[in-house]
C-alpha positions as CSV (number, residue, x, y, z in Angstrom):
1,X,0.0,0.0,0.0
2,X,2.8,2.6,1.0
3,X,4.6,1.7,-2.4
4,X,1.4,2.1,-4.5
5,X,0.6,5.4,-2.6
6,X,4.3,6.6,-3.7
7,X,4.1,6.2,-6.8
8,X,0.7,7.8,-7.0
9,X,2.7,10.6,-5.6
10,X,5.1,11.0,-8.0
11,X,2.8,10.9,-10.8
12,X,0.4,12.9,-9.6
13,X,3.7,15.4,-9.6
14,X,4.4,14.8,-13.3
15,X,0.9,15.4,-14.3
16,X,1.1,19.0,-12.9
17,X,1.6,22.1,-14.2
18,X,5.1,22.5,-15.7
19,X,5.9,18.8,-15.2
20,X,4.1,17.6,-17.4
21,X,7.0,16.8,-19.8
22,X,8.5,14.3,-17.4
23,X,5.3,12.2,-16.9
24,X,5.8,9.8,-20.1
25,X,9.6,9.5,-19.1
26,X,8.4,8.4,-15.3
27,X,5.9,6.1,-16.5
28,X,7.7,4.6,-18.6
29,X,10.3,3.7,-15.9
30,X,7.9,2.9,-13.3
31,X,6.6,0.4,-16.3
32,X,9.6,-1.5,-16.2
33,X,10.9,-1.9,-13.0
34,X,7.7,-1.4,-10.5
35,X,5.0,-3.4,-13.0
36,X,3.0,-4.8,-9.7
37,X,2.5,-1.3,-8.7
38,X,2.4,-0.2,-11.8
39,X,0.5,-1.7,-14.3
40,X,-1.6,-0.5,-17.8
41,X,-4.6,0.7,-16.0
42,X,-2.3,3.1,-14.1
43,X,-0.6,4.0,-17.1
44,X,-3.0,5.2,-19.4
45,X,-4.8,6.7,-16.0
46,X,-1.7,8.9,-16.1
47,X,-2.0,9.1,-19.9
48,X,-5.5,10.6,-19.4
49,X,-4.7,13.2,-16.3
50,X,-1.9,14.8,-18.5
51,X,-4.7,15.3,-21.1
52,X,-7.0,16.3,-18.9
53,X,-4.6,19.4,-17.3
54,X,-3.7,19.9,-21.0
55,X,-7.2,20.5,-21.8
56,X,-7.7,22.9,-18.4
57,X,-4.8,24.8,-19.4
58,X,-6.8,25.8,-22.9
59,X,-9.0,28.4,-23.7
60,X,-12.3,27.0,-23.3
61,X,-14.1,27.2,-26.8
62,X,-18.0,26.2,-27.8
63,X,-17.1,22.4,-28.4
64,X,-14.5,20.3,-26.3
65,X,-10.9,20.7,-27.2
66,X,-8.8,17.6,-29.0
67,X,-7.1,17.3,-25.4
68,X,-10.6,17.1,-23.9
69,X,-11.9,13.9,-26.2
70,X,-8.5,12.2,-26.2
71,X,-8.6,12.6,-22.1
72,X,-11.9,10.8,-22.1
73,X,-10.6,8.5,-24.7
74,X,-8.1,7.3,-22.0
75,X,-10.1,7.3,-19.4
76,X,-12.4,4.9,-20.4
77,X,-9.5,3.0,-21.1
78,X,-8.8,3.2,-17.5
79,X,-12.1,2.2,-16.9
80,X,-12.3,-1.0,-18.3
81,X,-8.8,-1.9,-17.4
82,X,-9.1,-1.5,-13.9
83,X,-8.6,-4.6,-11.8
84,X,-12.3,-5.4,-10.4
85,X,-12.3,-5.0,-6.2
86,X,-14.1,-4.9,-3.1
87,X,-12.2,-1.8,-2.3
88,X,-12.5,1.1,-4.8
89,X,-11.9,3.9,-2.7
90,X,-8.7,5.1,-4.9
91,X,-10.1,4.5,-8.0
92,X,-13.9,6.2,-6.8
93,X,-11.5,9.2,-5.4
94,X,-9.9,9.2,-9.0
95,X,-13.0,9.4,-10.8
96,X,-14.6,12.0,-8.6
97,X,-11.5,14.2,-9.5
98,X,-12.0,13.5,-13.5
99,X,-15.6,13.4,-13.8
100,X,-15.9,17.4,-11.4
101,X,-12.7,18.3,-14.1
102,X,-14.9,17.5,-17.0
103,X,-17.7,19.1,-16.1
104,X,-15.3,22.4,-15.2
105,X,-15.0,22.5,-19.2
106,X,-18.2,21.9,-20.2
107,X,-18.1,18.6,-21.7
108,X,-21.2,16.7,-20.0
109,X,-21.1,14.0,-22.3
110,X,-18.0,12.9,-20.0
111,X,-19.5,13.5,-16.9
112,X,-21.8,11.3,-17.7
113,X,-19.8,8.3,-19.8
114,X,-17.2,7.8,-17.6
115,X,-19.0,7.3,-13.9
116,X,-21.5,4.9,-15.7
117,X,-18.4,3.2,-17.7
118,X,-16.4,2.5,-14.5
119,X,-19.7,0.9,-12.8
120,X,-20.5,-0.9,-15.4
121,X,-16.9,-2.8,-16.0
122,X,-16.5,-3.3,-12.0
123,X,-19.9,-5.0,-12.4
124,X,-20.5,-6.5,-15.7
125,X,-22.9,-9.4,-14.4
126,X,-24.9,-6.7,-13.0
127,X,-25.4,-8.1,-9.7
128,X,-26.5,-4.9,-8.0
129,X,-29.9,-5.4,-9.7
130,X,-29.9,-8.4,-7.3
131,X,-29.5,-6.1,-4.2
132,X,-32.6,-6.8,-3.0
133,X,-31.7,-10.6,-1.9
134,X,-29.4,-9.1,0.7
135,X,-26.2,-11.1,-0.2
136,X,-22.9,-9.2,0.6
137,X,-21.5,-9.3,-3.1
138,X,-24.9,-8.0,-4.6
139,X,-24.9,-5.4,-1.9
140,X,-21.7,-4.5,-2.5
141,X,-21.8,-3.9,-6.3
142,X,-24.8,-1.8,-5.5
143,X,-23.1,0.7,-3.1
144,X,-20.4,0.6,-5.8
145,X,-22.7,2.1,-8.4
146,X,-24.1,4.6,-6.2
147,X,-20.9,5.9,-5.5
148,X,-20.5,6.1,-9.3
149,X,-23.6,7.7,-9.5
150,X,-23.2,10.4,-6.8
151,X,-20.1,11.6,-9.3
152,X,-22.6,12.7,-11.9
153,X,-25.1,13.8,-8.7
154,X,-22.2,16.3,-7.6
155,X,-22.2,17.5,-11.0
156,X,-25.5,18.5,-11.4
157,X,-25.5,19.6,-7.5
158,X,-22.5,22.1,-8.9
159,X,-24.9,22.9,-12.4
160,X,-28.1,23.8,-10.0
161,X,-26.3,25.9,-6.8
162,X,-22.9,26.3,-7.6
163,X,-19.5,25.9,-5.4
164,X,-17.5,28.2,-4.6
165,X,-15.1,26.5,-2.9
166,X,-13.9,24.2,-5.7
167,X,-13.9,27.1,-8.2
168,X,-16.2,25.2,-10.8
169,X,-19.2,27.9,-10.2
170,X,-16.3,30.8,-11.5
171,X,-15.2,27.8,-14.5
172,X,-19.2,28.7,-15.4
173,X,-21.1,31.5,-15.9
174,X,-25.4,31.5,-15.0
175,X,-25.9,30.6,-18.5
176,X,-23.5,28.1,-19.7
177,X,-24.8,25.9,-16.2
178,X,-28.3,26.4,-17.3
179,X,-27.4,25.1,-20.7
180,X,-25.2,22.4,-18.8
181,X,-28.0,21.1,-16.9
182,X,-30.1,20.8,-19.9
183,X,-27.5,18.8,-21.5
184,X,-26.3,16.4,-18.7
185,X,-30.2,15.7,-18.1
186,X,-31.3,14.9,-22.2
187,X,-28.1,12.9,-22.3
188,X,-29.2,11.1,-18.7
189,X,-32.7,10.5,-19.8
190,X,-31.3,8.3,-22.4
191,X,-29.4,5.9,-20.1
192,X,-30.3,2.2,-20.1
193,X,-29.1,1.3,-16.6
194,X,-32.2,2.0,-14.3
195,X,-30.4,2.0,-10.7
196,X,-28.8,4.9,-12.1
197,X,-31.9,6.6,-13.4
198,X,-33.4,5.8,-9.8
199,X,-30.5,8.1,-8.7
200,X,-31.0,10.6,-10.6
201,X,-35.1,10.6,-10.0
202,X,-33.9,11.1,-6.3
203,X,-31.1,13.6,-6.9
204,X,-33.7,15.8,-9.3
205,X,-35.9,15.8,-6.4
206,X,-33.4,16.7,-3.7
207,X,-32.4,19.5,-5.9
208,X,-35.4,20.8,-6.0
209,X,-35.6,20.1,-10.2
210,X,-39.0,18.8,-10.0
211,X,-40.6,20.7,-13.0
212,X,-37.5,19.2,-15.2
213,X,-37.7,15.6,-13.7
214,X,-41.8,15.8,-14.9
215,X,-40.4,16.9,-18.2
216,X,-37.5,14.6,-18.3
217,X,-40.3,12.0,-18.0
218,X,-39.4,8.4,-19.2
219,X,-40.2,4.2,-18.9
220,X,-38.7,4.5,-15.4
221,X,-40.2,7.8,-13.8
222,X,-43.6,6.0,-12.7
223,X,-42.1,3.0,-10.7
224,X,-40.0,5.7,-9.0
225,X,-42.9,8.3,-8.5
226,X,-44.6,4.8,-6.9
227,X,-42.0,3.6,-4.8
228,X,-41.4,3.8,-1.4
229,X,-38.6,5.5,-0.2
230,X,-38.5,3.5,2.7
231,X,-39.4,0.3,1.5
232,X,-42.8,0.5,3.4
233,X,-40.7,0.1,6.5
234,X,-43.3,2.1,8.1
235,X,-46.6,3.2,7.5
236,X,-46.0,6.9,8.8
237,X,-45.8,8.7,4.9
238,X,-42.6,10.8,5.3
239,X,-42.3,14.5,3.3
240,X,-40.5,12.8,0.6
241,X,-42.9,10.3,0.1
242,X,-45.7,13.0,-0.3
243,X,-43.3,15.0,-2.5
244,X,-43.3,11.9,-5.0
245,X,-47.2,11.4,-4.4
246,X,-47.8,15.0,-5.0
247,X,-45.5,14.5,-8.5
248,X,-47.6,11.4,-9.3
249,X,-51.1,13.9,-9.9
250,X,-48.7,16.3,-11.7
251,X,-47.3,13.4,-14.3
252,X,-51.3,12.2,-14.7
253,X,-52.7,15.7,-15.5
């Protein structure tokens, strides 16, 4: 663990601002003499951050920059290279960074590929669908996902109220966020995997994006509007529960 977190370290050095130039030389040592620490998922991560500080470093234009595309590109590489786990809290931390960085530049269509990528290779049987039967691997593929998920979440949390403290409400003026949220939610709406659009039914709602979730509509948004938040765990109806209730009339109107 403390060799894997050094040379995390020194990579994450090379991939910064004027050290860029060294990154390919580094990796391509660490390649050949540190491969268990080391590997081709860590390499064309690396690969991909340089990109993506390439691309932060541009202008930002109407349409994503070359650097910007390649940097996703790679990073999907990344994602279906990376060694499936039952610990993913560097790779989740990883992909938090990327996916906030590509939504800094505008380019939505990466927010939303890459989180749903990663999930998708670290579960390819799908087992989080299974959730429901309570067994530790199904349950753990689940929280997996959600964590995936709450990437994109933070993204539109950023699109609807801003942050200050990160810097990504200055990357975006009132406009281009408004735009941005249209975009990441057409491009959403169109997603196949319905734990994810359960998410981001629940996020819409907690964001107070009501209006645009009745609009958003789809195959999905009447099973959630039904559901119990609770699982019927009690029979007290809690605000969010009215709140879905109350959207229920709205969508039959």
């Amino acid at each position: 663990a403390i060799a894997g977190s050094l040379v995390d370290c020194v990579m994450s050095h090379c991939t910064s601002g004027a050290q860029l130039g060294t990154a390919e030389e580094v990796s391509g040592m660490l390649r050949r003499h540190a491969p268990t620490f080391f590997g081709e998922d860590k390499h064309i991560f690396y690969q991909a951050t340089k990109c993506l500080e390439l691309a932060k470093q541009e202008q930002r234009g109407a349409t994503p920059s070359v650097n910007t595309h390649q940097a996703l590109s790679l990073f999907l590489q990344w994602a279906r290279l990376s060694p499936r786990s039952t610990s993913w809290t560097g790779d989740l931390e990883d992909l938090a960074s990327a996916t906030a960085a590509f939504a800094s530049l505008g380019f939505f269509e990466a927010v939303l590929a890459l989180p749903l990528a990663y999930a998708q290779a670290q579960d390819p049987l799908n087992q989080a669908h299974l959730s429901n039967r309570g067994e530790s691997e199904h349950t753990s593929m689940y929280e997996m996902r959600q964590r995936c998920y709450s990437c994109i979440s933070e993204a539109l949390r950023v699109l609807v109220q801003g942050d200050q403290e990160s810097g990504q409400a200055q990357a975006l003026t009132e406009a281009q966020r408004t735009q941005g949220r249209k975009t990441l939610l057409e491009l959403a709406a169109k997603s196949s995997d319905n734990i994810f659009l359960q998410h981001l039914y629940a996020a819409m709602m907690h964001f107070g994006l009501e209006s645009e979730l009745l609009v958003l509509g789809g195959e999905q948004l009447e099973s959630f509007l039904l559901t119990d938040p609770d699982g019927g765990a009690t029979d007290v109806m809690k605000p969010e529960q009215v709140a879905r209730l109350g959207l229920v009339v709205e969508w039959y109107k």
